[in-house]
The first five atom37 places (N, CA, C, CB, O) and aatype in JSON, in Angstrom:
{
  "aatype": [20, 20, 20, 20, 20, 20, 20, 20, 20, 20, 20, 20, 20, 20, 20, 20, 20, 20, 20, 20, 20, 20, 20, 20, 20, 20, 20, 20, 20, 20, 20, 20, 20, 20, 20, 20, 20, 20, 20, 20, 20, 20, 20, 20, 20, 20, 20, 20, 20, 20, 20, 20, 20, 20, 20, 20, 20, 20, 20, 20, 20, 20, 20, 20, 20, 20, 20, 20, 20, 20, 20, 20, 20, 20, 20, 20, 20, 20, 20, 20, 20, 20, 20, 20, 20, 20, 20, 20, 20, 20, 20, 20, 20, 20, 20, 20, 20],
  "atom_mask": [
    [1, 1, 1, 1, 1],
    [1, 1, 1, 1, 1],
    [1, 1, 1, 1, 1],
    [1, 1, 1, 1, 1],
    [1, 1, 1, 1, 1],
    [1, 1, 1, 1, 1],
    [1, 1, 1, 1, 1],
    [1, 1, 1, 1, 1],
    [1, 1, 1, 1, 1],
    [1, 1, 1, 1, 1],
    [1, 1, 1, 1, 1],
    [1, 1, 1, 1, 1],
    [1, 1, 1, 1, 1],
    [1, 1, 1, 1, 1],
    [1, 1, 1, 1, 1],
    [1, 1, 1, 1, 1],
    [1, 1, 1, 1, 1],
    [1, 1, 1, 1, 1],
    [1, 1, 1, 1, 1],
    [1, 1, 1, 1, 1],
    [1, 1, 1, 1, 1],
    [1, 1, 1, 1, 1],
    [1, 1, 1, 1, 1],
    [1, 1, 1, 1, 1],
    [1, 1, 1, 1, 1],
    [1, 1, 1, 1, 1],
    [1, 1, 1, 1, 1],
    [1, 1, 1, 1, 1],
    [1, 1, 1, 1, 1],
    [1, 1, 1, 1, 1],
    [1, 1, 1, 1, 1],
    [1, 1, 1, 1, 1],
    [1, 1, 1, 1, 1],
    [1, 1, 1, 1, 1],
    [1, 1, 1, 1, 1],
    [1, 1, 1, 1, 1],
    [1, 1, 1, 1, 1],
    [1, 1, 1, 1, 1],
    [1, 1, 1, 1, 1],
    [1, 1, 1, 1, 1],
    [1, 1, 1, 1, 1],
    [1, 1, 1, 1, 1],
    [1, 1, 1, 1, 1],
    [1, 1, 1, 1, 1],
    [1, 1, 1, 1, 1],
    [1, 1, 1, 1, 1],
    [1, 1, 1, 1, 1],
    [1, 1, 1, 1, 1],
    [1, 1, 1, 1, 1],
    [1, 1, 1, 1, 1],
    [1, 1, 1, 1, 1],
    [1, 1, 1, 1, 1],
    [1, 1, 1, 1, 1],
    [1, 1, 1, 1, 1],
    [1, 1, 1, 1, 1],
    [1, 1, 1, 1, 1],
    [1, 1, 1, 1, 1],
    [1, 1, 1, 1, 1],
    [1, 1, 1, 1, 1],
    [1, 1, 1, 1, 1],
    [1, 1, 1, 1, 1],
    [1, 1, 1, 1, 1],
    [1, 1, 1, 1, 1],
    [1, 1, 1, 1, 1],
    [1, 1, 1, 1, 1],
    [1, 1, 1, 1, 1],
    [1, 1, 1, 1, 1],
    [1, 1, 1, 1, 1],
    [1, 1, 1, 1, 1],
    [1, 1, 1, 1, 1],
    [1, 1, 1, 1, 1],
    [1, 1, 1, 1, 1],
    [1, 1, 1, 1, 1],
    [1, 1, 1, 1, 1],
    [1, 1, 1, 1, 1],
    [1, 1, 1, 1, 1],
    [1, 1, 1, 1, 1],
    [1, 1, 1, 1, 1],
    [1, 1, 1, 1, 1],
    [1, 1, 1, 1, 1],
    [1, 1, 1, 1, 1],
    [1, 1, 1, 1, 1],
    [1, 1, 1, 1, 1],
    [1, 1, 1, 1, 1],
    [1, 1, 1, 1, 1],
    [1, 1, 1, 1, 1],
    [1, 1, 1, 1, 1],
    [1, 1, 1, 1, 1],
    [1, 1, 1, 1, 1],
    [1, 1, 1, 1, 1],
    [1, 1, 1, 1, 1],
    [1, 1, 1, 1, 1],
    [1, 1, 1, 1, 1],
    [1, 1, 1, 1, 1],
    [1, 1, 1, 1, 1],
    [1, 1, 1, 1, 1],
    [1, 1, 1, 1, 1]
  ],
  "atom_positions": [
    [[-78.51, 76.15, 105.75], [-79.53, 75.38, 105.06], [-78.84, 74.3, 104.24], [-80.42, 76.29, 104.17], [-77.71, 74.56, 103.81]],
    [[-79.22, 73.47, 104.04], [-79.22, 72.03, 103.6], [-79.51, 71.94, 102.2], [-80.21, 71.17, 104.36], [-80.71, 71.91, 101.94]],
    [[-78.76, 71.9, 101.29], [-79.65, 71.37, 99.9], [-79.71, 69.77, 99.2], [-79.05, 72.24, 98.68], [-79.58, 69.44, 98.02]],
    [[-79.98, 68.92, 100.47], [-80.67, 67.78, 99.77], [-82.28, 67.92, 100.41], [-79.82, 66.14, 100.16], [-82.82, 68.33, 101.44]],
    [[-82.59, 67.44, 99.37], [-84.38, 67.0, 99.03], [-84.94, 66.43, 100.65], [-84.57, 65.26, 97.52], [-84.56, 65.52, 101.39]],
    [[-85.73, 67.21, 100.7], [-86.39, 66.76, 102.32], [-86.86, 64.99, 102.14], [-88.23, 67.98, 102.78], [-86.77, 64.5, 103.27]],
    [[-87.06, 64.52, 101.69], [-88.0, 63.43, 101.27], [-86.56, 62.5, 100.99], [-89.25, 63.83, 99.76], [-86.75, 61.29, 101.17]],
    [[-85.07, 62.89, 100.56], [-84.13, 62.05, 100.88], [-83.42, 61.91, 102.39], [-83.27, 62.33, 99.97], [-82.83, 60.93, 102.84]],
    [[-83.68, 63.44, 103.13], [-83.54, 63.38, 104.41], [-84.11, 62.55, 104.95], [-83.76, 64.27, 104.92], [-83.44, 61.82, 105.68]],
    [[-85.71, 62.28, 104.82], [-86.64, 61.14, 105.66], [-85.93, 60.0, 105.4], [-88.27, 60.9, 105.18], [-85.56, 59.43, 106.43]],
    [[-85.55, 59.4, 104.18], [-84.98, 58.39, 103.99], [-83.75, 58.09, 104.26], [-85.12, 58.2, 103.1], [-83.35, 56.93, 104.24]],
    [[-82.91, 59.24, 104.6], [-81.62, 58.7, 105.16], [-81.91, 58.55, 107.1], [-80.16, 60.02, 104.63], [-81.51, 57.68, 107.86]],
    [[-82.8, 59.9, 107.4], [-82.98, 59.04, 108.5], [-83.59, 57.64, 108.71], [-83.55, 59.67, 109.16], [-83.25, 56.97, 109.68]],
    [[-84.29, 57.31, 108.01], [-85.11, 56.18, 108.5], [-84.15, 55.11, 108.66], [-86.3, 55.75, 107.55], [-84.08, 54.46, 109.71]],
    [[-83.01, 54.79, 107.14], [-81.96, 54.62, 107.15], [-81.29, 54.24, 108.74], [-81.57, 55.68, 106.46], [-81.05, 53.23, 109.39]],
    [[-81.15, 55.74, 108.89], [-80.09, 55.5, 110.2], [-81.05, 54.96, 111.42], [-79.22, 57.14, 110.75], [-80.56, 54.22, 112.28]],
    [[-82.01, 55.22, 111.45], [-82.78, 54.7, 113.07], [-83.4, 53.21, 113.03], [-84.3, 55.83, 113.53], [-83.79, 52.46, 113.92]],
    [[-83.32, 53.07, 111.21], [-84.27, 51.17, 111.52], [-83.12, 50.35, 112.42], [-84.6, 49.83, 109.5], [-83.53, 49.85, 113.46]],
    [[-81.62, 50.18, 112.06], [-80.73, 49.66, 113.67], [-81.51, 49.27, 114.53], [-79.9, 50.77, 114.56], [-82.11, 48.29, 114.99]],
    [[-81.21, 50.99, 114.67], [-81.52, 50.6, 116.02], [-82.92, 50.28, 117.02], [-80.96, 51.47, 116.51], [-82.99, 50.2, 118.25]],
    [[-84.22, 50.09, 115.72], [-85.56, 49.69, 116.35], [-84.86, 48.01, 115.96], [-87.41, 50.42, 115.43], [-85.29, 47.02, 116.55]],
    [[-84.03, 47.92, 115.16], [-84.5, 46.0, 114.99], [-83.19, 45.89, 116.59], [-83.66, 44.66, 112.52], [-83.3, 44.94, 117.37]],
    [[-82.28, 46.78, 116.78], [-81.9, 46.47, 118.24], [-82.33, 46.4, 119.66], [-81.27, 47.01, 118.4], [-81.92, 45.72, 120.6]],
    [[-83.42, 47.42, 119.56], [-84.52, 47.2, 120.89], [-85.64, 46.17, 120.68], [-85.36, 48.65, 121.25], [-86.53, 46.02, 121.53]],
    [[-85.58, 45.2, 119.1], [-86.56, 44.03, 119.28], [-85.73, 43.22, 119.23], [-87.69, 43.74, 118.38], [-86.33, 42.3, 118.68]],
    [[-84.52, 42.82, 119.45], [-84.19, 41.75, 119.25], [-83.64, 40.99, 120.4], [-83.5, 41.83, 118.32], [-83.42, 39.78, 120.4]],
    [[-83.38, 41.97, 121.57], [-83.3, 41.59, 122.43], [-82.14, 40.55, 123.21], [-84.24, 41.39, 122.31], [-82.17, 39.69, 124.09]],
    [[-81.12, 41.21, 122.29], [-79.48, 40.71, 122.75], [-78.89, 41.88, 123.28], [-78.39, 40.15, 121.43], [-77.67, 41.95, 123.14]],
    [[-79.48, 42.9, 123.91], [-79.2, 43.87, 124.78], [-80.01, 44.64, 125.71], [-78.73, 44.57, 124.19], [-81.2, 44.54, 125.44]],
    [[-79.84, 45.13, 126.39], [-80.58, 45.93, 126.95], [-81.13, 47.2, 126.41], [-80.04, 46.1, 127.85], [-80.37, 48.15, 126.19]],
    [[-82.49, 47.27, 126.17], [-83.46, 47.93, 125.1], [-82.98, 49.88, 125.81], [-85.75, 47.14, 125.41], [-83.24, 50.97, 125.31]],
    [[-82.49, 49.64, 126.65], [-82.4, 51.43, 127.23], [-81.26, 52.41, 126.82], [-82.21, 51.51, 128.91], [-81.2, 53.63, 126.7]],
    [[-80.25, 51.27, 126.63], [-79.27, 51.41, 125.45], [-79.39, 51.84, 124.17], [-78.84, 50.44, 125.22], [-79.15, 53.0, 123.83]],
    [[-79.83, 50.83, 123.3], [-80.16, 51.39, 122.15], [-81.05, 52.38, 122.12], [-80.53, 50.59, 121.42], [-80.69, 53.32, 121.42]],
    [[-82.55, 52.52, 122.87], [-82.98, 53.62, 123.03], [-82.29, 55.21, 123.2], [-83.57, 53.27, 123.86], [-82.51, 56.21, 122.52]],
    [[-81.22, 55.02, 124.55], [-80.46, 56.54, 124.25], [-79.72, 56.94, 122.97], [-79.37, 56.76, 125.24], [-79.6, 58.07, 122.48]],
    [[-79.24, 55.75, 122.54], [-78.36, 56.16, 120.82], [-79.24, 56.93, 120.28], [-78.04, 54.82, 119.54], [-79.2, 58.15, 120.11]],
    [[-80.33, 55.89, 119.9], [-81.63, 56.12, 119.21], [-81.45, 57.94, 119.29], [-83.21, 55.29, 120.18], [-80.92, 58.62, 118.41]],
    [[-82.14, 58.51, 120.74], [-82.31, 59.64, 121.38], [-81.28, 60.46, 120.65], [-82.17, 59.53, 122.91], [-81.58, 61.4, 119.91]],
    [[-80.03, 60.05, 120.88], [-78.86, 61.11, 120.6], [-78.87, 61.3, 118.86], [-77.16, 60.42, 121.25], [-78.67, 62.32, 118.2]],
    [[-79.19, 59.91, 118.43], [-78.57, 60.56, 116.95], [-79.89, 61.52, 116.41], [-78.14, 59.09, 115.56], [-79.6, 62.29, 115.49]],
    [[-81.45, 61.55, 116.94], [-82.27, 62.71, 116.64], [-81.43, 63.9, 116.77], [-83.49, 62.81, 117.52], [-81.73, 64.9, 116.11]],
    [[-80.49, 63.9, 117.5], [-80.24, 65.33, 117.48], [-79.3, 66.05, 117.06], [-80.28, 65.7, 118.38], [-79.06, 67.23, 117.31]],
    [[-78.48, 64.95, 116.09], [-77.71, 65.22, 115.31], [-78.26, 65.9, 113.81], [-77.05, 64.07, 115.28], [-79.34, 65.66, 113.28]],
    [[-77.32, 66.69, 113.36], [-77.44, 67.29, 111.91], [-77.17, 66.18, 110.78], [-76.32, 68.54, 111.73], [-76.46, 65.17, 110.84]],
    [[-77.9, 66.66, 109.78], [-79.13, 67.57, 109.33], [-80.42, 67.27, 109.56], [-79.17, 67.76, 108.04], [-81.29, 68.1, 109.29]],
    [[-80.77, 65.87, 110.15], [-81.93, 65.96, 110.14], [-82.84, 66.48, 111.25], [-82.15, 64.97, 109.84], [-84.06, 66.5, 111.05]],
    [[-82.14, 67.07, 112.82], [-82.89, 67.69, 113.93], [-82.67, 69.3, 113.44], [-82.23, 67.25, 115.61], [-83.24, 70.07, 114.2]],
    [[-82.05, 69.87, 112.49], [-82.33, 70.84, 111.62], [-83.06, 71.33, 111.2], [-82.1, 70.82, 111.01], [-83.59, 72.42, 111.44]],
    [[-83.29, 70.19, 110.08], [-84.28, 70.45, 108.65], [-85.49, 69.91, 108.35], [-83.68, 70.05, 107.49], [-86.26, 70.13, 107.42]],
    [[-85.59, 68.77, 109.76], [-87.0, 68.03, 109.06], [-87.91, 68.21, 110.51], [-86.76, 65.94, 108.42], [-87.81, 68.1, 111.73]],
    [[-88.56, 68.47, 109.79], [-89.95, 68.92, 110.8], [-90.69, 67.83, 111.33], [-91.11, 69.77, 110.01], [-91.37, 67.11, 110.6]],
    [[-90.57, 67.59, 113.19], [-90.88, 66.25, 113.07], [-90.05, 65.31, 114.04], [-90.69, 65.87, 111.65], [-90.59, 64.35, 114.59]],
    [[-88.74, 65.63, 114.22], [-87.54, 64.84, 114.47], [-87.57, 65.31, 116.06], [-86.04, 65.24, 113.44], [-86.98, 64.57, 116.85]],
    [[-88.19, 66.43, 116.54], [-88.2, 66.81, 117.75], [-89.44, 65.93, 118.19], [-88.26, 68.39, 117.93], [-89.41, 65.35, 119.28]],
    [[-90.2, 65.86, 117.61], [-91.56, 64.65, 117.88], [-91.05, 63.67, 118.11], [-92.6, 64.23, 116.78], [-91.51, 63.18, 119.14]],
    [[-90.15, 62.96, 117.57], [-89.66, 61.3, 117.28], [-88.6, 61.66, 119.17], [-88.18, 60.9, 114.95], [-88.56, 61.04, 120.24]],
    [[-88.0, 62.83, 118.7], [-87.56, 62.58, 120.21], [-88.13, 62.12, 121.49], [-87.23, 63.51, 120.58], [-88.03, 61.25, 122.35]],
    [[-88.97, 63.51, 121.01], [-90.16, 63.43, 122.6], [-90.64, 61.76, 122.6], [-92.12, 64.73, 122.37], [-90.74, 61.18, 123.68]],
    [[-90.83, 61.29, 121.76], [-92.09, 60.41, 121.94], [-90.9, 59.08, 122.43], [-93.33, 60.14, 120.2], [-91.23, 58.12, 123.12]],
    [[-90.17, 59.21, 122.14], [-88.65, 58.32, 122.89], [-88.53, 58.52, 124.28], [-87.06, 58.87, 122.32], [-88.61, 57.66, 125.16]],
    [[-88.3, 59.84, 124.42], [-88.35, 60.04, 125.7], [-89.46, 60.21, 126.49], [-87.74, 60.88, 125.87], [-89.37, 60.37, 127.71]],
    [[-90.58, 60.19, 125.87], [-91.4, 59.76, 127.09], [-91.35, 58.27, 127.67], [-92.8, 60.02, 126.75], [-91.58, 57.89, 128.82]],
    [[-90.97, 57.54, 126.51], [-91.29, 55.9, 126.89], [-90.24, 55.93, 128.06], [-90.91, 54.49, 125.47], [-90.47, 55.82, 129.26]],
    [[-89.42, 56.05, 127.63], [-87.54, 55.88, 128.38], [-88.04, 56.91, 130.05], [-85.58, 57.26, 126.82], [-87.48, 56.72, 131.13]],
    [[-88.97, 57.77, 129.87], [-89.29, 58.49, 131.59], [-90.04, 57.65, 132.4], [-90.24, 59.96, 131.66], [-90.29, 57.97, 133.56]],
    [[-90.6, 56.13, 131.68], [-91.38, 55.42, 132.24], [-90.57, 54.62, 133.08], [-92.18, 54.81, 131.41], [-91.22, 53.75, 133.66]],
    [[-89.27, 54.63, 133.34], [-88.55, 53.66, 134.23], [-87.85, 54.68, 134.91], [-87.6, 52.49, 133.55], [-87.05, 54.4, 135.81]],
    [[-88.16, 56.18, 134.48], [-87.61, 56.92, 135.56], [-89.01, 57.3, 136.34], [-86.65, 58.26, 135.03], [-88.89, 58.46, 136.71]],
    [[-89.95, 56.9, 136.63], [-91.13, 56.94, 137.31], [-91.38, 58.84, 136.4], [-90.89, 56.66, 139.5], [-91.99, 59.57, 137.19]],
    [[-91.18, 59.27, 135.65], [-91.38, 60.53, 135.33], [-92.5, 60.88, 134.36], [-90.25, 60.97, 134.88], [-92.27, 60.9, 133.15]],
    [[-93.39, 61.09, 134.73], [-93.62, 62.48, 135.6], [-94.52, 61.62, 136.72], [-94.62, 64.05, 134.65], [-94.85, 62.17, 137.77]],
    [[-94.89, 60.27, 136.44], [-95.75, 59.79, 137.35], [-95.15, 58.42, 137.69], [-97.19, 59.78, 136.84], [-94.26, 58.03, 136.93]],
    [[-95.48, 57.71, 138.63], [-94.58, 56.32, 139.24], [-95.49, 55.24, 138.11], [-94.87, 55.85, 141.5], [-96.69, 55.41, 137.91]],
    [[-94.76, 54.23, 137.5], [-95.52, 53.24, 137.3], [-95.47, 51.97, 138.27], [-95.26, 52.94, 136.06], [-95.73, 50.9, 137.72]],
    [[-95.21, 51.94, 139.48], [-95.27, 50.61, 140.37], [-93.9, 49.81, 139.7], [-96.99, 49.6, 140.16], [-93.46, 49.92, 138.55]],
    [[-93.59, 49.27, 140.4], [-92.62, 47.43, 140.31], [-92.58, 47.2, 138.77], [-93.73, 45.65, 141.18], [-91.49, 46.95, 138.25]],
    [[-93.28, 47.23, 138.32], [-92.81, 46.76, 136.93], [-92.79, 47.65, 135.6], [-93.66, 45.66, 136.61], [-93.01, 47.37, 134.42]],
    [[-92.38, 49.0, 136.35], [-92.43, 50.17, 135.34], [-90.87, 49.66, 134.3], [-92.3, 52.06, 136.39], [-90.95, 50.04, 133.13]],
    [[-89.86, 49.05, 134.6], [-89.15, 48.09, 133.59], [-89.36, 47.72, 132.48], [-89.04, 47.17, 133.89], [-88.89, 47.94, 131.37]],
    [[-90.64, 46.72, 133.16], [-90.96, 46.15, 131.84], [-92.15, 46.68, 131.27], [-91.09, 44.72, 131.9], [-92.68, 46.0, 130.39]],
    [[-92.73, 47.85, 131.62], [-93.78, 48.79, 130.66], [-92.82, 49.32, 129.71], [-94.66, 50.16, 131.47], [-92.99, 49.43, 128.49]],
    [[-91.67, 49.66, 130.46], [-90.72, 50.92, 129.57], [-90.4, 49.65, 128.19], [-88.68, 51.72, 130.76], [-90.47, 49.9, 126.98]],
    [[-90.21, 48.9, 128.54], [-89.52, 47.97, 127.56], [-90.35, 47.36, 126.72], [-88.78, 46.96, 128.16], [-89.96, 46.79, 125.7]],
    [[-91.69, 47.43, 127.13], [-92.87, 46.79, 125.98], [-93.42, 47.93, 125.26], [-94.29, 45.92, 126.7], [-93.76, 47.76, 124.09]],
    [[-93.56, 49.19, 125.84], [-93.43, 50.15, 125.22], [-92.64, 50.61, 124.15], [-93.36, 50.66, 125.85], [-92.9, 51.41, 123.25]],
    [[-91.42, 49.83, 124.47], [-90.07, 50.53, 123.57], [-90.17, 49.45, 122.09], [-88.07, 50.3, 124.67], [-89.77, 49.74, 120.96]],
    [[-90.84, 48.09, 122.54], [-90.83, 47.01, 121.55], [-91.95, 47.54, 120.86], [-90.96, 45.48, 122.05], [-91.55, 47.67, 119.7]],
    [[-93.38, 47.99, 120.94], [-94.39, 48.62, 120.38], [-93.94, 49.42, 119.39], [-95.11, 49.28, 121.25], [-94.21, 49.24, 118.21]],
    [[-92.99, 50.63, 120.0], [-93.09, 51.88, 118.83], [-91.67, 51.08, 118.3], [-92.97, 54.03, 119.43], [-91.6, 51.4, 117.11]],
    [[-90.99, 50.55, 118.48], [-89.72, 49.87, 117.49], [-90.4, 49.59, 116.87], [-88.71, 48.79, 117.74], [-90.56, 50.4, 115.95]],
    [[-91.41, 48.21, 116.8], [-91.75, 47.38, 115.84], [-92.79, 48.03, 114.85], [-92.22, 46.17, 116.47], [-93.04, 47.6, 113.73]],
    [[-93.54, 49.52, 115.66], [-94.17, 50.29, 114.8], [-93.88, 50.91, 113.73], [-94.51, 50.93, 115.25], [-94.52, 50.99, 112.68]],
    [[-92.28, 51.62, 114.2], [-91.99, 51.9, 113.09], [-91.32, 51.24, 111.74], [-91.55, 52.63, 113.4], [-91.25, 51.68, 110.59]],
    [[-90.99, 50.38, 112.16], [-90.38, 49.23, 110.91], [-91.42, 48.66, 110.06], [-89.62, 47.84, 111.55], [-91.22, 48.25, 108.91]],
    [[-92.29, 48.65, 110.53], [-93.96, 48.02, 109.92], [-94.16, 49.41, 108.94], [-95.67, 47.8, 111.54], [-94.35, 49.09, 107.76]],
    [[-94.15, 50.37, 109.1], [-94.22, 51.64, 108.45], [-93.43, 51.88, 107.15], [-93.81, 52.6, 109.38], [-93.48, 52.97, 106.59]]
  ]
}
């Protein structure tokens, strides 16, 4: 167990993940990239630990990011650029937050 303040956890994650949403809007890389970082550092300690929530932020990453693996359903020819307007949506969602 962890003894910093849950509510400084939120803030050090947010901390660590705004990066990489202003890196999937800014669009001097390829958005699938920063997305897997994104992915990996959820699952780093302390915060895929201790904060309730961080397995959500995963999932909801990886569903966007299954949209260019046609998973679980095909999106046609331009499942690319769904995955990637998708990925600019919840980036820019959460920075607005």
């Amino acid at each position: 167990m962890t003894d910093v303040p849950a509510e400084d956890m939120v803030e050090g994650l947010a901390e660590r993940l705004n990066p990489y949403m202003r890196r999937i809007l800014d669009g001097g890389e390829d958005p699938h990239d920063a997305v897997g970082e994104l992915m990996w550092t959820l699952l780093e300690r302390p915060h895929f630990e201790h904060l309730w929530g961080v397995g959500w932020l995963y999932r909801i990453w990886g569903d966007r990011s299954d949209i260019v693996d046609a998973y679980p359903a095909g999106y046609g020819p331009d499942s690319e650029a769904i995955a990637i307007r998708e990925f600019r949506h919840a980036a820019q969602d959460w920075l607005v937050r």
